[in-house]
C-alpha positions, -999 to 999 in steps of 0.1 A, spaced: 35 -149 -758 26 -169 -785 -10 -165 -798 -37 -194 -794 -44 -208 -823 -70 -235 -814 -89 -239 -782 -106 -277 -773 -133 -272 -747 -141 -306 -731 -179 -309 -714 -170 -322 -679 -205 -314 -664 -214 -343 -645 -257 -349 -630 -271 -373 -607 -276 -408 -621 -316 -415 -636 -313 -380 -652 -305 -367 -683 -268 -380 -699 -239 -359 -692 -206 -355 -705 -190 -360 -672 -208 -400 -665 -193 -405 -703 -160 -407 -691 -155 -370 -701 -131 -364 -670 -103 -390 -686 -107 -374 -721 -98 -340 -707 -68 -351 -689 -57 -373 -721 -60 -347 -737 -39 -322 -717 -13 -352 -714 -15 -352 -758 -10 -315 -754 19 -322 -731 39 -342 -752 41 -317 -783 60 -287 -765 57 -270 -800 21 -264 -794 27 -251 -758 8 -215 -757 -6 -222 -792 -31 -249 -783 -55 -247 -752 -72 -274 -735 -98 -263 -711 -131 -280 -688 -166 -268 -698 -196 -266 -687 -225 -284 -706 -223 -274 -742 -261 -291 -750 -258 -322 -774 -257 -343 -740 -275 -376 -758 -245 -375 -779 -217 -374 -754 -185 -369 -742 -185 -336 -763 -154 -313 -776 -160 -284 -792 -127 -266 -811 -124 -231 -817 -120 -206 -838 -129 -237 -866 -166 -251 -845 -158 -280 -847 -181 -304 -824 -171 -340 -816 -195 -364 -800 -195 -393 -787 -157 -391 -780 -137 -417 -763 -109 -421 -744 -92 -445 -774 -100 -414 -799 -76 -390 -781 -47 -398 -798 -60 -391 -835 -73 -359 -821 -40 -349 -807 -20 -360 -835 -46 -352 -867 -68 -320 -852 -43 -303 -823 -13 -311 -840 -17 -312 -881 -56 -288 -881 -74 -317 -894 -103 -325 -881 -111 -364 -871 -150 -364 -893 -157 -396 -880 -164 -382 -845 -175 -346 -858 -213 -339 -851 -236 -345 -884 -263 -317 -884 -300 -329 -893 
């Protein structure tokens, strides 16, 4: 079994409308699944490359959030239309995408 190299976590947590933002009213549902369907078309990466639902992971003002390890790397404000540079520049080629990663103040 091949070893994982690079793990995406997607924040799916979803909370009732008038609250706090979450991940999950971001549209963070259709970025996993693009995701997995990116994933899907590179069979090379198949058991080297996870894909996997979260909970919160806490910078919900700035969401949909992916976090990829081993590197922690943290996207924010992710869209559906940014998938494919993830899959092709970050899963497939270990770049990361800095336009969506998270500035620290």
């Amino acid at each position: 079994m091949p070893k994982i190299e690079r793990h995406f976590f997607v924040c799916d947590n979803a909370r009732p409308v008038g609250g706090k933002p979450s991940c999950g009213a971001g549209g963070s549902g259709e970025i996993l699944s693009a995701l997995q369907e990116g994933l899907g078309r590179h069979p090379e990466l198949w058991g080297r490359i996870a894909v996997t639902p979260s909970g919160c992971l806490g910078p919900c003002f700035e969401g949909p959030t992916v976090v990829v390890y081993p590197e922690a790397v943290w996207y924010v404000g992710v869209t559906l239309a940014d998938v494919p540079e993830i899959v092709e520049r970050h899963m497939r080629d270990g770049l990361p995408v800095t336009r969506l990663v998270r500035r620290e103040e």
